[in-house]
C-alpha positions, 0 to 999 in steps of 0.5 A: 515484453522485455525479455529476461536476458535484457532485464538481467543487463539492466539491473547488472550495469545499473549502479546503485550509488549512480541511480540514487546520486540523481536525486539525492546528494550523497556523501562518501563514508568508508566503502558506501555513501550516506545522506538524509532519507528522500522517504522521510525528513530527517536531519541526522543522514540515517540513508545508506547506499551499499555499492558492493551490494547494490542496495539502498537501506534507510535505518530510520523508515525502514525503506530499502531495495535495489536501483529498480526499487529506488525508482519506483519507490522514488519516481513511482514507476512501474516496474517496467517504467523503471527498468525503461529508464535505466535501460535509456540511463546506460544506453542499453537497447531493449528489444522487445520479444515479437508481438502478436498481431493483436498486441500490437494493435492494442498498444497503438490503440491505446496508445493514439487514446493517450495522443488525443487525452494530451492534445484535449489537454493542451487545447484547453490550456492555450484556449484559457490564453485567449480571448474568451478564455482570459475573459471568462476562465482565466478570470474565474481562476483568479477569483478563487485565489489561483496564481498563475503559477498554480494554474500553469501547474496543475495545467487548468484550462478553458472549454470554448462555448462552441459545440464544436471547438476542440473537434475542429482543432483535432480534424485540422491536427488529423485526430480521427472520430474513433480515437476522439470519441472512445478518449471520452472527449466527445459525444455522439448525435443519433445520426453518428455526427460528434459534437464536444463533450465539454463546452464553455467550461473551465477544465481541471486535467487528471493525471496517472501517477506517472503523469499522463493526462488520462481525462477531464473535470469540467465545471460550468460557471452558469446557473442556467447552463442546463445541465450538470455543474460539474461533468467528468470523462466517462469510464473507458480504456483510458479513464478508470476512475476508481485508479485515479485520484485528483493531484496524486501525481503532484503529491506523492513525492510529499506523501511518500516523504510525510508518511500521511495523505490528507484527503478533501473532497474538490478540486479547488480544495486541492489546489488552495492547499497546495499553492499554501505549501501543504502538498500531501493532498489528493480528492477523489477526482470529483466523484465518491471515493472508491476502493480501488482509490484507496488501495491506489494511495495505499502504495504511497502511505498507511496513513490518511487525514479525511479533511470535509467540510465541517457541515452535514455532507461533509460529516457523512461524506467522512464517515462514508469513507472510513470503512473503505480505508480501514479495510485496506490496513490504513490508520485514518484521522479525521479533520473536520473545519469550522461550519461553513470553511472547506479546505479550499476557503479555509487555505485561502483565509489563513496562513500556512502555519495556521492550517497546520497548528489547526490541523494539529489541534482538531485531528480526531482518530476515526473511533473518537470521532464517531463515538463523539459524533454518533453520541449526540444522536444517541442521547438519552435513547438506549436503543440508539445508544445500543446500534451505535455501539454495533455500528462502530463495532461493525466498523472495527470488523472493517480493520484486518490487523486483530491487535488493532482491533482488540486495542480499538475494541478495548476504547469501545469498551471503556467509553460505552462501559460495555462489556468487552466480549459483548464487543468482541462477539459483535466483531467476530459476527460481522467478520464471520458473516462477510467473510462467508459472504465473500465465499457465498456460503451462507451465515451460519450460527455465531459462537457464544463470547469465551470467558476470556474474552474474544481476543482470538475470534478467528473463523473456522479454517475455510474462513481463514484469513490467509493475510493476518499476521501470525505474531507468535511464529513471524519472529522465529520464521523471520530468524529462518528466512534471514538465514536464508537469504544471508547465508542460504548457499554456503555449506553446513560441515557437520561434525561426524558425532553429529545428528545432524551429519550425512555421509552422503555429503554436506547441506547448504543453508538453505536445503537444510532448512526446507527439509527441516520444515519438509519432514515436520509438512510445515510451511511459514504461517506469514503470508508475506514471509512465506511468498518471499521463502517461495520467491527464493526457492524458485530462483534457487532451483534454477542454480543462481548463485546466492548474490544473483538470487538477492538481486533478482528479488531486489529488483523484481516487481513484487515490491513487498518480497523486495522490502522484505528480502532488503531487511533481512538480508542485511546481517541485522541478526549477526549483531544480536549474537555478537557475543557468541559469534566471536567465540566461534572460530568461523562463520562455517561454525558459527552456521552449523551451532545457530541454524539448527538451533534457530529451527528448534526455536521455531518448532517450539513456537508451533508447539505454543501455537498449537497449545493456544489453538487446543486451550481455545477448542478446550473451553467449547468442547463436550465432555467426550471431545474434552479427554481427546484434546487433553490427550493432545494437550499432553503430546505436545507438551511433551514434545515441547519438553524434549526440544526444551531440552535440545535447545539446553532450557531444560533438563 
């Protein structure tokens, strides 16, 4: 672990315009640099890098951050990882605090894991230069439309049809059976002697994303080998399939840049697309596609192209995956190619520009596509017509945005000429029973459809989903958090005649707006923005001054509190207020006018949220719970009235 006296060294001698200038060409305008985004393509430079600040900002993608995040946003470090490399950057010794016994067992281990994975994956690429190798792999490679280029690359290889070859070579190197055997590179005969795992196949490595070698896809090229075509490393320490997909390592830089992943299926499809110059594509390691594969390409892009073949598996194989996507927040695409071409034979059969202007052509978004698809099954037959439409309305269940889902919902709606609360209801079940389902409690009985509409099928409070975005309140608590982090030090110098004055002395920013929200027991309905608000205020509390504070968030491993804190610590507010701020004569001023008033407008939004919520309970409700919540109808539209008129939008 690397202690915080040292981190705080890293992050103060690291240079901002340095770090970045090792992997983008910077150009100097006025006290900053520019250049065209490395996230993004561009031909206008819309990236710029702050040296007095110590952030980068792009204005065309939105990324930011500190050095730290550049690296891991860049380089896809670890957090860690990028904290090494600026540490070796500036000479900067790290001493670890004292490990334990156990610990420092564990990290050799896992360490000599990773020594054996590497010294298998250099056997196989020197086994593929010999003989046997050259005769048989390297020939196969070939066939398929590899150059040597693509296979040194990708670091593909040979087995040996020896039983024995790789254990030999690992003996002779002074690799021990415990190590060989948990790396998943060897099996064990029941009287406790090893013979290879892989044998006379050709071997495909797979990479973390740092791009460490962790395990292996081999593939027979015998009918009558007896055994499996493809066989893969086993689940271990080392090897978690669900964490790693085939080619990410070599795509993400594209992925990152292009915003989109295209995802295939095999190796090879992989490959071929690759070597035609399409760069954003990873598969699932040979195996199905997992969650946690999903949530790992979710770190490099929101946006994915499912690309199958276009036969039966690879529909299915399609429509498998669309849930696990959706669930995750991504929009997905689908690409099927013609019968009988898979993205490996269809790369290697057309050029460049041709995939790509098909691609264009046959991208489907998932809803269109599995109407469509689905349709042709249902035809002529109401009662398959009828599950369909549950089934895609159980896949629209599957998307955590609710204005995605009403937009999606409201397609359904049209291309089926059902009617939309007939939809919506279907869709509020299914989040209802999985969410219940999530937390054991049983299903419970579904609400009737509102005459409205289902716009706001929203669970009961234990059913909450804390993550969904509170879009009536985020404008107002993203204006107080920008405060916050702009300003959240500097002193508020009310006026005596002030209502807001303390003779006990003068509050900062930042204490004047927790207390507001203190006093009303009231916290930021935005999951995100309220974990950044909570990030702040524990760095505040330690007595950092507000330019430590920023940078610590910048540089911290919550990459989303970082993203946030880059956005709304750059003034961005101070440009819609102009024309006001230039009739104040000081910041001090132009605080004390504007961050009170922020606060009203964001009691005012709660006001209108709390309306919704009582109209909402209102339709339901019987006769007797009717008067109560009229009642408090009335409260709030009264107290929303006299903040109305604080705020000088009433009289």
């Amino acid at each position: 672990m690397i202690p915080n006296e040292t981190v705080n060294q890293i992050t103060e001698a690291a240079r901002i315009e340095e770090v970045v200038g090792d992997f983008v060409t910077l150009k100097r305008r006025g006290s900053g640099y520019v250049a065209c985004c490395p996230f993004h393509n561009e031909k206008t430079p819309s990236f710029h890098v702050s040296p007095t600040r110590g952030i980068y900002k792009c204005f065309g993608c939105g990324k930011a951050g500190s050095a730290v995040g550049f690296l891991m946003e860049y380089e896809h470090l670890s957090y860690v990882e990028a904290l090494r490399y600026l540490a070796k950057k500036y000479h900067i010794e790290i001493q670890e605090t004292e490990e334990t016994a156990e610990e420092i067992a564990k990290r050799q281990r896992s360490e000599s894991l990773h020594l054996a994975a590497e010294f298998a994956q250099k056997f196989f690429v020197d086994s593929l230069q010999q003989e046997e190798g050259r005769a048989i792999g390297l020939s196969y490679f070939h066939s398929r439309g590899l150059d040597d280029a693509t296979i040194v690359k990708y670091g593909l290889g040979w087995s040996p049809r020896s039983r024995h070859a790789l254990l030999d070579a690992a003996h002779a190197e002074g690799y021990k059976d415990e190590y060989l055997f948990d790396a998943g590179l060897c099996l064990k005969r029941d009287d406790g002697t090893l013979y290879d795992r892989f044998w006379d196949r050709v071997m495909f490595p797979f990479h973390t994303v740092s791009g460490r070698v962790v395990g292996f896809g081999g593939r027979t090229l015998k009918k009558d080998h007896g055994g499996m075509k493809y066989v893969n490393s086993p689940e271990s320490e080392l090897y978690v399939k669900n964490q790693i997909l085939y080619g990410l390592y070599f795509a993400k830089n594209e992925i990152s840049k292009t915003g989109k992943c295209y995802l295939v299926e095999g190796y090879l499809d992989v490959l071929s697309m690759h070597q035609l110059g399409i760069t954003n594509v990873v598969a699932s390691s040979g195996t199905s596609l997992t969650d946690g594969q999903v949530h790992l390409l979710r770190r490099f892009t929101e946006n994915v192209t499912i690309m199958y073949d276009g036969d039966s598996a690879g529909i299915h194989a399609a429509l498998r995956g669309i849930n696990m996507i959706l669930r995750e927040g991504m929009n997905v695409k689908i690409v099927l190619l013609p019968d009988g071409e898979d993205p490996d034979s269809y790369a290697q059969h057309h050029t460049l520009e041709e995939v790509k202007d098909y691609i264009a052509e046959h991208e489907q978004d998932f809803i269109s596509f599995k109407c469509d698809l689905l349709l042709e099954d249902a035809a002529g037959d109401p009662l398959k017509k009828a599950e369909l439409i549950n089934d895609i309305a159980d896949t629209i269940a599957e998307i955590p945005d609710p204005i995605k889902r009403s937009v999606y919902a409201d397609v359904v709606s049209v291309k089926f000429r059902v009617d939309q609360d007939l939809i919506f209801a279907r869709i509020g079940r299914t989040r209802r029973a999985r969410q219940n389902e999530k937390q054991g409690l049983r299903p419970g009985p579904a609400p009737a459809p509102s005459e409205e509409g289902p716009r706001e099928e929203t669970p009961q409070p234990q059913q909450a989903e804390i993550r969904d975005e509170n879009s009536i309140l985020a404008p107002c608590e993203k204006e107080l958090l920008s405060f916050i982090l702009s300003y959240g030090r500097h002193h508020l110098a009310f006026e005596t005649d002030s209502e807001f004055y303390s003779p006990e002395g003068s509050q900062t920013v930042a204490e004047f707006i927790d207390d507001a929200l203190a006093s009303d027991q009231t916290e930021f309905a935005n999951a995100d923005l309220r974990e950044t608000y909570e990030a702040y205020f524990d760095l505040y509390d330690r007595e950092m001054d507000q330019d430590t504070i920023i940078m610590h968030l910048l540089s911290g491993e919550n990459r989303r509190v970082a993203d946030i804190v880059a956005e709304l610590s750059q003034e961005h507010y101070l440009l819609t207020v102009d024309n006001f701020r230039k009739a104040l004569a000081t910041r001090e001023s132009w605080l004390v006018a504007y961050v009170p008033r922020a606060i009203l407008a964001y009691q005012d939004r709660r006001m209108d949220a709390k309306l919704v919520e009582l109209k909402r309970k209102l339709k339901g409700a019987e006769p007797n719970d009717q008067v109560r919540i009229l009642d408090e109808i009335g409260k709030v539209n009264t107290l929303k009235r006299k903040i109305k008129i604080k705020l000088g939008r009433e009289k």
